[in-house]
C-alpha positions as CSV (number, residue, x, y, z in Angstrom):
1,X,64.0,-16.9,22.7
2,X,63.8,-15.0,19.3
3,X,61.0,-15.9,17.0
4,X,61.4,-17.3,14.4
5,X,60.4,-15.1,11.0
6,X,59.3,-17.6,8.9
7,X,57.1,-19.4,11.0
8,X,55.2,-15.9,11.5
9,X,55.3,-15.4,8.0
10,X,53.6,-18.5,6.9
11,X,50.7,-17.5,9.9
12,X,50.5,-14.3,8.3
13,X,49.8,-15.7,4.7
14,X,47.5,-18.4,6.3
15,X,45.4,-15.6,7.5
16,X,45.9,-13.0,4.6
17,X,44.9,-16.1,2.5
18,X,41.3,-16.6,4.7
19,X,40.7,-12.9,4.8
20,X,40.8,-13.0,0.7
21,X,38.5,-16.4,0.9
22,X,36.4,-14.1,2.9
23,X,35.8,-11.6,0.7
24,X,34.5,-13.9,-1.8
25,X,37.3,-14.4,-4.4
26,X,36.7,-17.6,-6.3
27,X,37.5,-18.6,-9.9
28,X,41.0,-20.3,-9.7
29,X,42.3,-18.0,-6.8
30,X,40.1,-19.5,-4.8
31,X,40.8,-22.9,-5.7
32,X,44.9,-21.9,-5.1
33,X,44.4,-21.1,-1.8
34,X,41.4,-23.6,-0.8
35,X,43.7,-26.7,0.2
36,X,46.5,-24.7,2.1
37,X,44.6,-21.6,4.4
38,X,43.6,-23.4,7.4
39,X,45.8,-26.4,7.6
40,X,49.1,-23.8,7.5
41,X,47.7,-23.0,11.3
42,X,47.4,-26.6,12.2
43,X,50.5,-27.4,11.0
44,X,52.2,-24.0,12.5
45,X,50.8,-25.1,15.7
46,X,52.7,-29.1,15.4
47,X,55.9,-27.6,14.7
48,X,55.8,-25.6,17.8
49,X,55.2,-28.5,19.7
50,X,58.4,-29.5,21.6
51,X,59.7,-32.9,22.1
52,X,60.4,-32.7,26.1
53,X,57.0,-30.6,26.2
54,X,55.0,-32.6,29.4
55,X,51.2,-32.3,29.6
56,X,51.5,-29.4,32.1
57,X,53.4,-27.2,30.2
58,X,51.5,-28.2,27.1
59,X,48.4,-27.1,28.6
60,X,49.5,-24.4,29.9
61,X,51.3,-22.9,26.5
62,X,49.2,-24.5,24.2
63,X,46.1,-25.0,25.4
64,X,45.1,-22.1,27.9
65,X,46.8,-19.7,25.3
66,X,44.4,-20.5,23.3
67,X,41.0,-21.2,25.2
68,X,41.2,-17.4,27.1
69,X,41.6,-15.3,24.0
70,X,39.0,-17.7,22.5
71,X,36.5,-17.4,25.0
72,X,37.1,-13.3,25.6
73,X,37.4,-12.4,21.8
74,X,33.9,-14.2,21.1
75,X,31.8,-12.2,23.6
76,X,34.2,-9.0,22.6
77,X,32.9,-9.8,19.2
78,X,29.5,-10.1,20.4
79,X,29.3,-6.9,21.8
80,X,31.1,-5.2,19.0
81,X,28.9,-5.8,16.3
82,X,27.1,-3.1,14.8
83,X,23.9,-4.4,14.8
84,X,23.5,-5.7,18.1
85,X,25.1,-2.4,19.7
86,X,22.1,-0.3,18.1
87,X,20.0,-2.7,20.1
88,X,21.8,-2.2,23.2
89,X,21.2,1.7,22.8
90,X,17.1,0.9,22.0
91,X,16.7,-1.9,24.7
92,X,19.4,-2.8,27.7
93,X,17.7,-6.2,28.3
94,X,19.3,-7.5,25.0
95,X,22.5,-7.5,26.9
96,X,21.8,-10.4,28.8
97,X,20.2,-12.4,25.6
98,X,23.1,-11.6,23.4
99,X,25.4,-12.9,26.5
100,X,23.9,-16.4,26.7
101,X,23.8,-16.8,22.8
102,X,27.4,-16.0,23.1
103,X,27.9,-18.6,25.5
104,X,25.9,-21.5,24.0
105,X,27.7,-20.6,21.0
106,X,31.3,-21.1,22.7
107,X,30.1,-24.2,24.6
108,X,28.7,-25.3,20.9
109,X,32.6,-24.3,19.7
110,X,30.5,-21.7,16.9
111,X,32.2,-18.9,18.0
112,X,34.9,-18.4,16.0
113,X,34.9,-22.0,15.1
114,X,38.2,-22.1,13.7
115,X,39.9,-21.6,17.6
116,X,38.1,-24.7,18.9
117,X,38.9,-26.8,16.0
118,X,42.2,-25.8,16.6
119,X,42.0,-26.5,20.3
120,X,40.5,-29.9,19.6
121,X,43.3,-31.1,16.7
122,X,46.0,-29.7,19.5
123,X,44.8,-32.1,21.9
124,X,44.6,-35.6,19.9
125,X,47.6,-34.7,17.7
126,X,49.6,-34.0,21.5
127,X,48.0,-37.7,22.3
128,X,49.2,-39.4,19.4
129,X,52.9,-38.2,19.8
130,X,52.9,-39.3,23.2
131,X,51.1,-42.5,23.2
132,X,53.2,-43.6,19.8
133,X,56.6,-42.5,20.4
134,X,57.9,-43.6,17.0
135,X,57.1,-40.9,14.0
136,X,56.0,-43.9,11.5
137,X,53.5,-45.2,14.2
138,X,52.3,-41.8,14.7
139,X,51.6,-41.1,11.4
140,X,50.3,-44.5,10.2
141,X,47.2,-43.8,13.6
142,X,46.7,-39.7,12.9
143,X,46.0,-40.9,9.3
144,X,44.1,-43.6,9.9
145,X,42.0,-41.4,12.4
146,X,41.6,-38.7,9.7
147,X,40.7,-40.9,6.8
148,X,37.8,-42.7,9.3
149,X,37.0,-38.8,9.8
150,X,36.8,-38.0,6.5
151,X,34.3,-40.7,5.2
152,X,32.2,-40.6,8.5
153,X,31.7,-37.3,8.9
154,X,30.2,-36.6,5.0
155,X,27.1,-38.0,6.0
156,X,26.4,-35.2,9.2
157,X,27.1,-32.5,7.5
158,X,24.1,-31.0,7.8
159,X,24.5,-31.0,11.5
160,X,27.3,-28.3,11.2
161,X,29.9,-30.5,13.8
162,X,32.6,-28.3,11.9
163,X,34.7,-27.8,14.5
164,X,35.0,-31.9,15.3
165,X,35.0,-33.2,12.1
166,X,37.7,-30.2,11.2
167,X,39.8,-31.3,13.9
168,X,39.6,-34.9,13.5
169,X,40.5,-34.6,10.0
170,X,43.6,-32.0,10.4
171,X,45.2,-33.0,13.6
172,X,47.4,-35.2,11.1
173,X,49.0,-32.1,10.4
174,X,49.8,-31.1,14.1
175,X,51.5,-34.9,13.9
176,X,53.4,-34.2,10.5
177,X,54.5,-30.4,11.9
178,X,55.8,-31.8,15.3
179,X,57.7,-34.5,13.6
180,X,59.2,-32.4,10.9
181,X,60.4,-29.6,12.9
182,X,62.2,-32.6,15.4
183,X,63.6,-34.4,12.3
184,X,64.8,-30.9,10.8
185,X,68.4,-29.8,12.1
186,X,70.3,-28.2,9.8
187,X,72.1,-30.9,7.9
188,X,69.1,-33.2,7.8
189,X,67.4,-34.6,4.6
190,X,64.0,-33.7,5.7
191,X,65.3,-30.1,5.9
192,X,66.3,-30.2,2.7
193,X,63.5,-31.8,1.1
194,X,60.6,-29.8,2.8
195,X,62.3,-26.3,2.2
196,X,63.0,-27.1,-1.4
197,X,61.8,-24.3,-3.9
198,X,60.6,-27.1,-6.4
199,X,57.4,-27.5,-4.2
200,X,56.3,-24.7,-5.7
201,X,56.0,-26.2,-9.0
202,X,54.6,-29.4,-8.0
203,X,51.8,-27.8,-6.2
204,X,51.1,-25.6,-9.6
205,X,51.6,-28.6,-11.8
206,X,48.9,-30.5,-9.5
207,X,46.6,-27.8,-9.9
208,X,46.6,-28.0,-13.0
209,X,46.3,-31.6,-13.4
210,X,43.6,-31.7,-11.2
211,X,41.6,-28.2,-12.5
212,X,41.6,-29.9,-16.2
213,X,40.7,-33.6,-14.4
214,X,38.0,-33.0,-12.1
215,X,35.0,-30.4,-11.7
216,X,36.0,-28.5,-8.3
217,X,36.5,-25.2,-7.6
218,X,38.3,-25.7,-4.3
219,X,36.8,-27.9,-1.1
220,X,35.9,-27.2,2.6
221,X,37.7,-28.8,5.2
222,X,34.3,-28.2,7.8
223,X,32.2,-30.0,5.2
224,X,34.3,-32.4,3.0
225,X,33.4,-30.9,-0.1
226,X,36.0,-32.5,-2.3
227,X,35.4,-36.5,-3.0
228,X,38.9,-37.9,-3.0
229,X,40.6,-37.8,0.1
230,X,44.3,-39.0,-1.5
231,X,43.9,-35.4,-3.6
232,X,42.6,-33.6,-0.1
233,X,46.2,-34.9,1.7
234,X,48.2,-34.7,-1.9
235,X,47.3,-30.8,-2.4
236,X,47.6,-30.4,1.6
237,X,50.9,-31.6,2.1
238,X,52.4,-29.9,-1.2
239,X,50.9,-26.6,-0.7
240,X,52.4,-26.6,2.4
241,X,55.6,-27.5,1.7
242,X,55.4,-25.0,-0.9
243,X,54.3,-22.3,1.2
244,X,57.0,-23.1,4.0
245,X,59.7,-23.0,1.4
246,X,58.5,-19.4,0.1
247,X,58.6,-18.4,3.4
248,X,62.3,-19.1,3.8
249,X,62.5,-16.1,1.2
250,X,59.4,-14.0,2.5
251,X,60.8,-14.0,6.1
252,X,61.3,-9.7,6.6
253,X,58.4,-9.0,4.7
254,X,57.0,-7.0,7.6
255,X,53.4,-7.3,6.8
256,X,52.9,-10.6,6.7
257,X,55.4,-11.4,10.0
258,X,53.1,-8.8,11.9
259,X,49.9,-10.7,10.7
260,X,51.8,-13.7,11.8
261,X,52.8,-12.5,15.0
262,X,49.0,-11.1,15.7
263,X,47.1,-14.0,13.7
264,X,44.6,-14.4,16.3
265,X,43.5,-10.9,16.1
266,X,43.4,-10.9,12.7
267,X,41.3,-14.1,12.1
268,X,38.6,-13.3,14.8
269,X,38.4,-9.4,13.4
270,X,40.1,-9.4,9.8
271,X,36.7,-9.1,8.2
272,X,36.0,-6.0,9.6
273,X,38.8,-4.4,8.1
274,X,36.9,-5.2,4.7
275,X,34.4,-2.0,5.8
276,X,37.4,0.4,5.7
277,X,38.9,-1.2,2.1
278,X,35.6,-1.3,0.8
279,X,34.8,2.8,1.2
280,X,38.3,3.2,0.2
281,X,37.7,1.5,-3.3
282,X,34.2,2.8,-3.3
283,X,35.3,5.3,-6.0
284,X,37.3,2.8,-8.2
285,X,35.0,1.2,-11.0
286,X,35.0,-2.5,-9.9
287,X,34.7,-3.5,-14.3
288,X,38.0,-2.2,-14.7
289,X,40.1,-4.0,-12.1
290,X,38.2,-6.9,-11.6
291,X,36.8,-9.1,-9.4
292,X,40.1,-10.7,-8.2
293,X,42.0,-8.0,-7.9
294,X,39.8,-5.7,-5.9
295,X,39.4,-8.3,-3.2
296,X,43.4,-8.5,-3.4
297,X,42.7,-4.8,-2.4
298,X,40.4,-5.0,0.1
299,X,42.5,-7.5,2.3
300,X,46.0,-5.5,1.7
301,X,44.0,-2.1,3.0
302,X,42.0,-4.1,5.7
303,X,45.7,-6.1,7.2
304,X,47.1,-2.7,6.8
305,X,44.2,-1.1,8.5
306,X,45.0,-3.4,11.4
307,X,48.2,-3.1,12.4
308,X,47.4,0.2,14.6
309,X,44.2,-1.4,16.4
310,X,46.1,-4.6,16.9
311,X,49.4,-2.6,18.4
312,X,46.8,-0.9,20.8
313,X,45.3,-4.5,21.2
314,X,48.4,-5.7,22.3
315,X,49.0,-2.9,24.9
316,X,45.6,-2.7,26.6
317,X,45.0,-5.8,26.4
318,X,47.3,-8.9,25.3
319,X,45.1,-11.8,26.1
320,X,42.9,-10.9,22.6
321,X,46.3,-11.8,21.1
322,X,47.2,-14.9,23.4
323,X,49.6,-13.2,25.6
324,X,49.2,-13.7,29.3
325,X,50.7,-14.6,32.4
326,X,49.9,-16.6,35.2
327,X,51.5,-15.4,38.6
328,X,53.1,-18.3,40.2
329,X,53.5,-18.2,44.5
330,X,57.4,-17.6,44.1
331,X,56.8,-14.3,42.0
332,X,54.5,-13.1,44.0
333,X,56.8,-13.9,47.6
334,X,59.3,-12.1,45.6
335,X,57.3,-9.1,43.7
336,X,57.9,-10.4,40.5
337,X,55.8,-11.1,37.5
């Protein structure tokens, strides 16, 4: 089946937009891009979801597409950083320590939280559709489930539950994806409605509103920085409809469909590619572009920087990008697969 452009493209300016968060932009960029960077994935991930979709196949092309790369990208990552490899070279015996960090820290779901937030909102989100039938039902429980989130989960913060409290919050966008993507055909007024170009506006007219209105620079959806959750699902819902109408018109921008199409990669090992932008701009006087604007740079050099390493990625070895097979008995009795 041919993929679908746009939905690459809005996974490739999901992760462009949390490379630049990760750089440390801030100021009003960072408050543009705050309500919109992760929830893009977890609504990505409910329109892929298909109606007829049983709970085999949906753990097997949702689920373990996901857990595998997880799980092998953390201890790659592990072992790849710098700092730890020079202890390697001084002392072997770290080996094994940095091995069971990296475990506790998967069976924790730290490493590379995002993945098992992700994992997590896949798996009530799927519940919900199934168990309700009916999209207003649906809705009306993943909503209630994520405003009880919201509220309960500000007071354990400090206990760093990202991953839960993420996922318990978000999964109403695996719910509003799935439905909108079955409610879509081509002649359908949801269609229409979500795709329109005037959610751009609305989501710049909010921000404004809300910028001159309230004190916040942006909000985290691990912590529950911001303190009204009608503005959290307000900017959510029309930055994303926003984003997935621009990408009806961004669609064969080749950049961003290759980020899209390798967004795993570049989400566990983006920030690397800062290093390589960062000696590249070494020489530029950071006064004279400024502060936004260089990070800008950094992230275009680091997701250009990336394309060769993930293209090798893919060839060596798929499963960092969520490509596998598994080998089923009538392949294998006919050499197939």
């Amino acid at each position: 089946m041919k993929r679908d452009e746009s939905i690459d493209t809005m996974r490739g300016i999901g992760a462009f937009c949390v490379m630049w968060a990760h750089v440390g932009v801030g100021g009003i960029y960072g408050t543009i891009i705050s309500p919109i960077m992760l929830p893009i994935f977890f609504f990505v991930s409910g329109y892929l979801l298909k109606p007829e979709m049983k709970i085999k196949d949906f753990i097997k092309t949702r689920i373990l597409n996901l857990l595998f790369p997880w799980i092998v990208i953390s201890y790659v990552e592990a072992y790849c950083n710098v700092s730890d490899m020079k202890r390697m070279i001084k002392d072997v015996g770290v080996i094994k320590e940095i091995g069971i960090d990296c475990t506790l820290r998967i069976l924790y779901g730290r490493a590379v939280w995002f993945v098992p937030a992700l994992l997590v909102s896949l798996v009530i989100g799927y519940g919900i559709i199934k168990i309700c039938r009916q999209w207003q039902s649906a809705m009306a429980v993943s909503l209630i489930i994520s405003v009880l989130t919201y509220f309960l989960a500000r007071g354990v913060g400090d206990l760093k539950i990202w991953n839960i409290s993420c996922a318990m919050i978000n999964q109403v966008f695996i719910v509003a994806g799935y439905y909108i993507r079955r409610y879509s055909d081509s002649e359908s007024l949801i269609k229409r409605i979500v795709e329109h170009w005037a959610w751009l506006i609305v989501y710049v007219i909010e921000m404004i509103v809300f910028i001159s209105l309230f004190e916040w620079d942006g909000f985290d959806v691990r912590n529950n920085g911001i303190q009204n959750i009608f503005l959290y699902f307000l900017l959510c819902f029309s930055g994303l409809f926003a984003v997935f109408a621009l990408t009806r018109k961004l669609r064969y921008i080749p950049l961003l469909t290759f980020m899209g199409s390798h967004s795993l990669l570049y989400f566990a090992f983006g920030p690397h590619g800062y290093i390589i932008g960062r000696k590249i701009l070494e020489w530029l006087p950071f006064s004279i572009i400024g502060k936004s604007l260089y990070a800008f740079l950094i992230c275009t050099i680091a997701c250009v920087a990336w394309i060769i390493p993930a293209l090798i990625i893919d060839r060596i070895c798929p499963i960092l990008n969520g490509k596998w097979k598994v080998r089923n008995t009538e392949q294998l009795k006919e050499g197939r697969g």
